[in-house]
N, C-alpha and C positions, 0 to 999 in steps of 0.2 A: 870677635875681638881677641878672644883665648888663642887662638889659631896666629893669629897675625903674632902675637907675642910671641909664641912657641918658634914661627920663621922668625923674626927677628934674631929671638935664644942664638936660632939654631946656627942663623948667617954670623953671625959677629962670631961666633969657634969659640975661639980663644979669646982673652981678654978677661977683664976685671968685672968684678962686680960691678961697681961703679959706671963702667964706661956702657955697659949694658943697660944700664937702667937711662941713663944719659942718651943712650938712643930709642930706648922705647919713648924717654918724654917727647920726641920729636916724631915720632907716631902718629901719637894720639890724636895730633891737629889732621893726618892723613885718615884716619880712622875715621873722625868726626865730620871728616867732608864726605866719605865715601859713603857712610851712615847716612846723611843728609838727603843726598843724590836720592840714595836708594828711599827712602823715606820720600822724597818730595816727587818721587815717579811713582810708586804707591799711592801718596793721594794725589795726583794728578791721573792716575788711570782709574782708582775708586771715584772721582769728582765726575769722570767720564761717563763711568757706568751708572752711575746715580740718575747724570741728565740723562742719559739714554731711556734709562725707567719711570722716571719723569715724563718726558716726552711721549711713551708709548702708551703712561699712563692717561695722560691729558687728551691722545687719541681715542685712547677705550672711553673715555668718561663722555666726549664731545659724539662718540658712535653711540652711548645707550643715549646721551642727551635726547637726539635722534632720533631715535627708535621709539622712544618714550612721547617726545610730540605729533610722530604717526601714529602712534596707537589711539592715543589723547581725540588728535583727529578725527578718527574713526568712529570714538565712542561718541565726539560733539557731531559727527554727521548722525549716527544712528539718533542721538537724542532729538536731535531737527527731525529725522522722519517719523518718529513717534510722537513729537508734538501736532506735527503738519495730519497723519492721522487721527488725531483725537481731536482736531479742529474741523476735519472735512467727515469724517464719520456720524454715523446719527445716534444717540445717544440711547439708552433701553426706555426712559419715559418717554422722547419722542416716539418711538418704532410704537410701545404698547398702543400709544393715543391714537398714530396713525391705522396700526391697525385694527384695533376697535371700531373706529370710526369706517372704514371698510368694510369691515363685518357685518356692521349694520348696512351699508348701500348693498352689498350682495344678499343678504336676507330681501329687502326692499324688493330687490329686482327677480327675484327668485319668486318671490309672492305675484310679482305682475304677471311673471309668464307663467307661472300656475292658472292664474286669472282668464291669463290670454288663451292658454290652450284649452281652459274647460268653456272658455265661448266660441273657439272651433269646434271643440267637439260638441258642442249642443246647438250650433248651428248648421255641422255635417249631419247630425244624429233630426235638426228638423225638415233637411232636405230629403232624409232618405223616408221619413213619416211623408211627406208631399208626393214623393214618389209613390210610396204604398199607398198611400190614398187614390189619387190621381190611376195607380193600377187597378184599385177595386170599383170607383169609378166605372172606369173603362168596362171590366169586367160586368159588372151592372147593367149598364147600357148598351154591351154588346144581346145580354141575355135577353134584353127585353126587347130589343130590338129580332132576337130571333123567335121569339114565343111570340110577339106579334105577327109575325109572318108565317108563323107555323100556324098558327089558330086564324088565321087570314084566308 
């Protein structure tokens, strides 16, 4: 505004105090509109950049939205698989009961065929006494069958 006054001074030269002031009042309506303009393109290009930030804001916030209900997701799929886990899984008092109960049928079955094998072996062990009998036997009555016919 100082500036525009100073060109005003400067254009009118010569002349009266008076007549100089008398044209700055008729300025000032030029002043105040060009002030305005500029003022009213200021905040129309501040109003601009605002939405602009706005909008890019409202994009970031709608992208974590986003990102935040796939993670979310993920976490509700892993909690379903570890539920579904601990529903299909066998539990530590189940497992001990079952295999307890195990322990004792392989004990059980361990004593039969202990059982079993010492009635092989004492049934191997009386055919091989049948045998050695059966040889002395033989041997016996080979001998007296030759002492009789020696002494014969």
């Amino acid at each position: 505004m100082i500036g525009f006054v100073e060109d005003q001074i400067r254009a009118s030269g010569t002349g009266t105090f008076g007549a100089n002031i008398s044209s700055l009042a008729g300025a000032e309506p030029r002043c105040s509109m060009r002030r305005s303009r500029v003022n009213s393109a200021l905040i129309d290009a501040h109003a601009e950049r605002v939405a602009r930030a706005l909008a890019a804001a409202d994009k970031a916030v709608s992208k974590a939205e986003t990102a935040t209900e796939k993670r979310f997701e993920s976490v509700d799929e892993f909690r379903q698989r570890l539920s579904d886990q601990t529903r299909s899984l066998v539990s530590k008092v189940e497992f001990d009961a079952v295999r307890d109960s195990s322990a004792v049928r392989i004990a059980d079955l361990a004593s039969r065929l202990d059982k079993t094998e010492g009635n092989a072996v004492g049934l191997n062990a009386g055919w091989v006494y049948l045998i050695g009998g059966l040889s002395v036997a033989a041997t016996l009555a080979s001998l007296v069958v030759l002492v009789v016919q020696w002494t014969s």
